[in-house]
C-alpha positions as CSV (number, residue, x, y, z in Angstrom):
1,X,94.6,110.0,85.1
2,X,96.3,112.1,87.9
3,X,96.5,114.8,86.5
4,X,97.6,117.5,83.8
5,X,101.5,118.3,83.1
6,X,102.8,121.0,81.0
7,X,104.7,120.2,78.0
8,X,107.1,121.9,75.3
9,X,105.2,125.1,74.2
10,X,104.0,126.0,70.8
11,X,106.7,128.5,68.6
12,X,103.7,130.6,68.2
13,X,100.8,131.4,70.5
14,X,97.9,130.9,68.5
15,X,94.3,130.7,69.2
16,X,91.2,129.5,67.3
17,X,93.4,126.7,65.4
18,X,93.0,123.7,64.1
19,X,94.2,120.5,64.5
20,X,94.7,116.9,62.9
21,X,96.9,113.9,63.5
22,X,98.7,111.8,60.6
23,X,101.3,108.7,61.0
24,X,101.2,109.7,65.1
25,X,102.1,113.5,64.2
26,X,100.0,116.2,65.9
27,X,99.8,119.5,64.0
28,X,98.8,122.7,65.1
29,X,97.8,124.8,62.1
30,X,96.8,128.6,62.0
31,X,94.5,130.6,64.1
32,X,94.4,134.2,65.3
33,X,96.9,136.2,67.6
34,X,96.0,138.1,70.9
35,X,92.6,139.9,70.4
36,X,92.3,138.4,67.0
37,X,94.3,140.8,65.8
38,X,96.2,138.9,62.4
39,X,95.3,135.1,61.4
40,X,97.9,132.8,60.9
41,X,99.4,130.8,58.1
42,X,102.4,129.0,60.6
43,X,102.0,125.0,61.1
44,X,103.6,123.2,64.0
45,X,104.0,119.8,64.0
46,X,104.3,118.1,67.3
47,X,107.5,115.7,68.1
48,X,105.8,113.2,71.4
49,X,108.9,111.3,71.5
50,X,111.3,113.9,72.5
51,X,108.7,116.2,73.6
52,X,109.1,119.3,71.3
53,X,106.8,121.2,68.2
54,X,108.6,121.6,65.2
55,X,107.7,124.5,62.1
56,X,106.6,122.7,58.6
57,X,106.0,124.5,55.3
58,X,103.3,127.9,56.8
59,X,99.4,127.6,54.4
60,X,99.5,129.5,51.3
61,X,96.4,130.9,53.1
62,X,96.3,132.9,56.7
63,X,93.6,131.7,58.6
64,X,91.8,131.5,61.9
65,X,89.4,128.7,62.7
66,X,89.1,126.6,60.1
67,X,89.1,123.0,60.3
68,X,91.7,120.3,59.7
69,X,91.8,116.4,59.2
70,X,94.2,113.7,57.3
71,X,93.2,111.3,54.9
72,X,95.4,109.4,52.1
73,X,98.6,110.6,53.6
74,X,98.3,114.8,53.6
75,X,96.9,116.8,56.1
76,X,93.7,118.6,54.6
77,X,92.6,122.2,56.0
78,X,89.4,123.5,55.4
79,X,87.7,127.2,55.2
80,X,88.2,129.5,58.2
81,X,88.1,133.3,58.2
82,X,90.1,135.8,56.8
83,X,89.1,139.1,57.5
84,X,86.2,138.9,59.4
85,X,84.8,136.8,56.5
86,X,84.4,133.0,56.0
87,X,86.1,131.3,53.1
88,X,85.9,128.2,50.9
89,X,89.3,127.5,51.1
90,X,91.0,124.2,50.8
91,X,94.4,123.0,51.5
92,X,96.5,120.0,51.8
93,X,99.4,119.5,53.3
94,X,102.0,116.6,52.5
95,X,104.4,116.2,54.5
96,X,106.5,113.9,52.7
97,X,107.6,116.6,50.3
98,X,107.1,119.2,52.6
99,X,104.6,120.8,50.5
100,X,101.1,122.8,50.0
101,X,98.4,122.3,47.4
102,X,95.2,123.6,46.7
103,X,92.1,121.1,46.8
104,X,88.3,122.0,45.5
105,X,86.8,124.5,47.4
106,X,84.3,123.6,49.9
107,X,80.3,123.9,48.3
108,X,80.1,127.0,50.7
109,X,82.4,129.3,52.3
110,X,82.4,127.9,56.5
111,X,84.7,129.5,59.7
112,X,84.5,127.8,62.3
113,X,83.5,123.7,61.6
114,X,84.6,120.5,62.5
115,X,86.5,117.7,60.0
116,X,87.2,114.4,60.8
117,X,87.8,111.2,58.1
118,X,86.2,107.9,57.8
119,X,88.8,106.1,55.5
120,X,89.3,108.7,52.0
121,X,86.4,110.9,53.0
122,X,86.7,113.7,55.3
123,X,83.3,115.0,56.5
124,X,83.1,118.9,57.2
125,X,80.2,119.5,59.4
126,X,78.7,123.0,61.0
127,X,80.5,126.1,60.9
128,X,79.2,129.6,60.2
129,X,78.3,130.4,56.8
130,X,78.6,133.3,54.2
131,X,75.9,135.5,56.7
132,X,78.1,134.5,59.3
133,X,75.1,132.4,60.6
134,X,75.5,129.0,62.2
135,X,74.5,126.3,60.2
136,X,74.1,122.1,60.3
137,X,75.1,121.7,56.8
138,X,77.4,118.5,56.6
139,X,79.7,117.9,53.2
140,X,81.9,114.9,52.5
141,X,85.1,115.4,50.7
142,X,86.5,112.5,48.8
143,X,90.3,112.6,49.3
144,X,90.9,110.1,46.1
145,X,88.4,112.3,43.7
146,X,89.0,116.1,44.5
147,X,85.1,116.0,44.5
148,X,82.3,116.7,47.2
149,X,79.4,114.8,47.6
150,X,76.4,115.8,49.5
151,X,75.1,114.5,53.3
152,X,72.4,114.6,55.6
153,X,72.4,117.6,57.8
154,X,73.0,117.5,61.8
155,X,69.7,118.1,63.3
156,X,71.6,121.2,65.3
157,X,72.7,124.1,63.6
158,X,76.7,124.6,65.3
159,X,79.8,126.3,64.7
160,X,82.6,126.1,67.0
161,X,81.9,122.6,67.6
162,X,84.4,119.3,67.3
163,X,83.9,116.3,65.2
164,X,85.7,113.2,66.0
165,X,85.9,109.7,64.5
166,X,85.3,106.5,67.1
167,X,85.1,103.1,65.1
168,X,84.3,104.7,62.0
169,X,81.2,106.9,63.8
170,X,81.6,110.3,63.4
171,X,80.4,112.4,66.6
172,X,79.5,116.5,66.3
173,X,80.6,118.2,69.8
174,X,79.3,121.2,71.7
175,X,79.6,124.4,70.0
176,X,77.6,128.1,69.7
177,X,74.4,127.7,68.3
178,X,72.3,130.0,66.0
179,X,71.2,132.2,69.1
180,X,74.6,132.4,70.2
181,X,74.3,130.1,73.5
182,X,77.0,127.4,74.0
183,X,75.8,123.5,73.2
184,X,76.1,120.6,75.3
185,X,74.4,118.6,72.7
186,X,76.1,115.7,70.9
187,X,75.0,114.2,67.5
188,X,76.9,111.0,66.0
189,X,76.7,109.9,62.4
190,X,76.7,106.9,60.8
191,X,78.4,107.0,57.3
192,X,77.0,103.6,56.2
193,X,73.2,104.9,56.5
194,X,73.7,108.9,56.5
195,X,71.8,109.3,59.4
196,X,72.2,111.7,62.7
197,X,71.2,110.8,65.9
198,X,71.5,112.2,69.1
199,X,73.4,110.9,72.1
200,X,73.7,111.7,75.6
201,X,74.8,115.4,75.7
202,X,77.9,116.4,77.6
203,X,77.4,117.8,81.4
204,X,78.5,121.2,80.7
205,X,78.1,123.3,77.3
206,X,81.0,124.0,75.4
207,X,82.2,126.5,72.4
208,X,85.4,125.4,70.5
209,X,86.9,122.9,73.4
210,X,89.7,120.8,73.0
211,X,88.9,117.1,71.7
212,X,90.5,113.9,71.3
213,X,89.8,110.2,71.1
214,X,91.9,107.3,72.2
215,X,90.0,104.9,70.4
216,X,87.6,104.0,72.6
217,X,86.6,107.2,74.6
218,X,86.4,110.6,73.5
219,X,88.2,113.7,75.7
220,X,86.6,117.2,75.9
221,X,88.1,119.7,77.6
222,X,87.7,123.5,78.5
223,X,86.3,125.5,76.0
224,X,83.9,128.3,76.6
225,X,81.2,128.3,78.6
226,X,78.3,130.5,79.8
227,X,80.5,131.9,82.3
228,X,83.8,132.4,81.0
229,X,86.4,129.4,79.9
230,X,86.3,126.3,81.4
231,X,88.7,124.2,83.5
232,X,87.0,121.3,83.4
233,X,87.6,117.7,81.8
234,X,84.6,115.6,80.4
235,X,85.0,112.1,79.3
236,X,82.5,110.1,76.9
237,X,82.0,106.4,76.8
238,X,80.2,105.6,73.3
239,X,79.4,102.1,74.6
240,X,77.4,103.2,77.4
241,X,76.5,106.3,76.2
242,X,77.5,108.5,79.2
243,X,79.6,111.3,80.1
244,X,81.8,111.6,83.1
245,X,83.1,114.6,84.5
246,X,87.4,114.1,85.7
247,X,88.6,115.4,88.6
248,X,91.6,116.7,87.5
249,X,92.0,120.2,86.1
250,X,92.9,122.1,83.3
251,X,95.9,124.2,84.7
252,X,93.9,127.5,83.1
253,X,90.5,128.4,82.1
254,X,90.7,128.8,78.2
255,X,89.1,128.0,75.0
256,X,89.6,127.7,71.2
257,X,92.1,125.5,71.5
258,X,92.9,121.7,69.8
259,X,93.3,118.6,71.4
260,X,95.3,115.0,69.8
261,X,96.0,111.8,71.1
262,X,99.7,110.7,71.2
263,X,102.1,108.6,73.0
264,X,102.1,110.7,76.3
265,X,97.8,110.5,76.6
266,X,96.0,113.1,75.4
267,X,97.6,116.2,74.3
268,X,95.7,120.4,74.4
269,X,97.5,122.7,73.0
270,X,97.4,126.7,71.9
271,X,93.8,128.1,73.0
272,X,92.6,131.8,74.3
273,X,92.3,132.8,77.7
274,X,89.7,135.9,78.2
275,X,90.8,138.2,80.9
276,X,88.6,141.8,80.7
277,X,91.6,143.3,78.5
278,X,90.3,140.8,75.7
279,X,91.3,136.6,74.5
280,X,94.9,136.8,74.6
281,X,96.7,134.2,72.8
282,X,98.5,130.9,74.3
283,X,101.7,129.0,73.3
284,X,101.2,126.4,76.3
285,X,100.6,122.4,75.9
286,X,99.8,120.2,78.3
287,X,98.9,116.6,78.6
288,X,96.6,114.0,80.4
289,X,97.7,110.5,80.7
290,X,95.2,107.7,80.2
């Protein structure tokens, strides 16, 4: 791990996306302009062999922060906001016909949660609700069904927070809580009993950082902090249950943006930087090899 290096830059600079990885494709999908000024319906998907980000079909629905995942072949998106407001919205994306479809809606409108999939199910955890009021709610979608199905709660209310999958154990990252402070707690769920349990939390608190998984470990970086955007890397073994902090860098402060793994290591991408004029938008990528 010596370091970050910049790689081919998004089409669009996008902040407050989502992300999701299917058949070793990264995708960026929607977000928000500079100062949150429009959402956005454009999808990127991200070519590791020859380094470049590619347009696919744009969502029938603009949207910033929502959350993605892929299960059963398609890439599935999930609520967001439009307009200041959260929505129900779901979406899925195949990209063997190139195509959009609607799914069911979510049981409640969320902006702002995390997705990840254990097998056909994609769990959508946190978020923001209707009130715009964070919230630990926790609904499975089954991908073969259309249908929802109920499960447990995350002890800590969250939006802005990641989930990831690591051997089929879901983990809740960071996020803003219900006060509107930044989270350094970290919750992992076990599909096979429904139950939550909290793990080591990370070193620093985190709102809407970047997160991937090789596997084995799980990657957070940046994201914001209590004073400002972070630079920083953390790294979490589940085996030992401990967080280390990296020593290399993030080349700029910034948060809201998505994170994959792919050939090259791990791969950030999009994301706002917050100078006093306001978040303004980022096309850059850059990756960490592990």
């Amino acid at each position: 791990m010596d370091g970050w290096e910049s790689r081919a830059p998004l089409h669009e600079a996008r902040g407050g996306l989502a992300d999701a990885t299917l058949a070793g494709t990264a995708y960026a999908i929607g977000g928000f302009t500079s100062g949150f000024a429009r959402e956005l319906d454009s999808v990127e998907a991200y070519d590791a062999a020859r380094d470049m980000w590619h347009p696919v079909a744009p969502m029938p629905t603009a949207r910033g922060n929502p959350a993605a995942a892929a299960a059963r072949g398609r890439v599935y998106v999930f609520g967001g906001f439009v307009a200041e407001k959260t929505v129900d919205t779901v979406e899925a994306f195949d990209p063997g016909t190139g195509r959009w479809s609607a799914a069911t809606s979510l049981p409640g409108a969320r902006g702002g949660p995390g997705a990840a999939a254990v097998g056909h199910r994609v769990y959508v955890a946190g978020g923001f609700d209707r009130d715009d009021a964070a919230t630990g709610a926790v609904d499975a979608y089954d991908a073969r069904a259309d249908r929802w199905l109920p499960v447990r709660p995350m002890a800590t209310k969250r939006g802005l927070l990641k989930l990831v999958n690591v051997r089929d154990r879901l983990y809740a990252i960071g996020g803003r809580g219900p006060d509107g402070t930044f989270l350094s707690t970290v919750e992992r769920y076990d599909p096979r009993t429904d139950t939550w349990r909290t793990v080591a939390p990370m070193r620093e608190a985190r709102g809407n950082p970047a997160v991937a998984t090789d596997g084995e470990r799980i990657f957070v970086a940046g994201g914001a902090g209590g004073a400002g955007a972070l630079r920083t890397t953390e790294v979490y073994d589940p085996h030992a249950d401990r967080w280390r902090t990296l020593d290399a860098l993030l080349p700029l402060a910034r948060g809201s943006f998505s994170g994959a793994h792919v050939r090259s290591g791990i791969l950030v991408f999009g994301g706002f930087q917050v100078p006093d004029a306001g978040p303004v938008a980022l096309d850059r990528a850059d990756a960490l090899r592990v």
